[in-house]
C-alpha positions in Angstrom: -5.3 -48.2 30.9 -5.1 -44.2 30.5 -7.2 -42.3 31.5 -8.8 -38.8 30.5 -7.4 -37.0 32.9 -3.6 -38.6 32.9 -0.9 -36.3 32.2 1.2 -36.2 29.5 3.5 -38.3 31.0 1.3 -40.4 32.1 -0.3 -41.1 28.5 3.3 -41.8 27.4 4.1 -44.3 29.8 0.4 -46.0 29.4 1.4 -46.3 25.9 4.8 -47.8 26.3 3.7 -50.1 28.9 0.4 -51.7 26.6 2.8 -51.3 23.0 3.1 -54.7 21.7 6.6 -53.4 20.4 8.7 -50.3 21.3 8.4 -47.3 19.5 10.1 -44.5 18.3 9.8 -40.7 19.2 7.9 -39.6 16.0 5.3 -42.8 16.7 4.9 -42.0 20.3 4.2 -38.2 19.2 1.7 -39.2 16.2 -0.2 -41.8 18.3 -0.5 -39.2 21.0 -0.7 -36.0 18.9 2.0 -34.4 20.7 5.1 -32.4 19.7 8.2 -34.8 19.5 10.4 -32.1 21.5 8.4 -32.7 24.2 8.0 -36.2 23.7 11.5 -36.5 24.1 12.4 -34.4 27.1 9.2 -36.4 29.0 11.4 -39.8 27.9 14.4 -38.4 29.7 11.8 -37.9 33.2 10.4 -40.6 32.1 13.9 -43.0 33.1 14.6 -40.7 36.1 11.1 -41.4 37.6 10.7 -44.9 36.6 14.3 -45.9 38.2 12.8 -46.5 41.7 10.1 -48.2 40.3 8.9 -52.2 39.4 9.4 -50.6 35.6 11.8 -49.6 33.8 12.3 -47.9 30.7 14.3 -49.6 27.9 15.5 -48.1 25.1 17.0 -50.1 21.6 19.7 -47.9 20.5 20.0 -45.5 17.2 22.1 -47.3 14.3 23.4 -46.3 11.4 22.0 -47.8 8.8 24.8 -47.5 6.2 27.5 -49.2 8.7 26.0 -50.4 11.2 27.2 -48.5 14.5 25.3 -48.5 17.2 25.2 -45.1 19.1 25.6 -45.5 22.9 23.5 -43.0 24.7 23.5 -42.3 28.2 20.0 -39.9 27.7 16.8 -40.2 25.4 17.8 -38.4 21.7 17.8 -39.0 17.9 21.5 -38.4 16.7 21.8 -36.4 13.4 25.2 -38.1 11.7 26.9 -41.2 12.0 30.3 -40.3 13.6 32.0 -42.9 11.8 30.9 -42.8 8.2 29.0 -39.6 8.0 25.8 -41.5 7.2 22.7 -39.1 7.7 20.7 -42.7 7.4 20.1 -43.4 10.9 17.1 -46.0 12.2 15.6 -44.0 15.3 16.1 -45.2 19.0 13.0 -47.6 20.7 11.4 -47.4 23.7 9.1 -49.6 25.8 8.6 -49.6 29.1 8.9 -52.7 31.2 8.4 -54.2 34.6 12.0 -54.8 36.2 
């Protein structure tokens, strides 16, 4: 449960954690009225922190819609363009936090 006082980190983990589903960058930053910049640079401290915990933080990665690659990130972030048909149609990475 999140608290009032929680930081924004905090909120974003609470909310990954009690998600029925994972969720994207832009739904994490609408549910939690935050900007998504900062939504994503908290996901990539996010992973660092969680890495010696019970939890861990999971993330279903971008694909192009058109062709269907599957972008392999090592680090939290919304690609722009397909590298292998030029497709701007790309379905946003996931995250959810879970336990280990």
């Amino acid at each position: 449960m999140s608290g009032e006082w929680d930081t924004r980190r905090e909120r974003i983990v609470s909310l990954l954690r009690e998600s029925e589903g994972p969720l994207s960058v832009d739904q994490i930053s609408q549910i939690l009225e935050l900007d998504p910049k900062d939504v994503l640079e908290d996901l990539r401290h996010i992973a660092r922190s969680l890495q010696r915990s019970r939890e861990q933080l999971v993330a279903l990665p971008p694909k192009c819609l058109k062709c269907g690659y599957v972008f392999n990130l090592d680090k939290p972030k919304s690609p722009s363009k397909c590298p292998k048909c030029k497709s701007e149609w790309i379905a946003k990475p996931l995250f959810k936090v879970v336990p280990r």
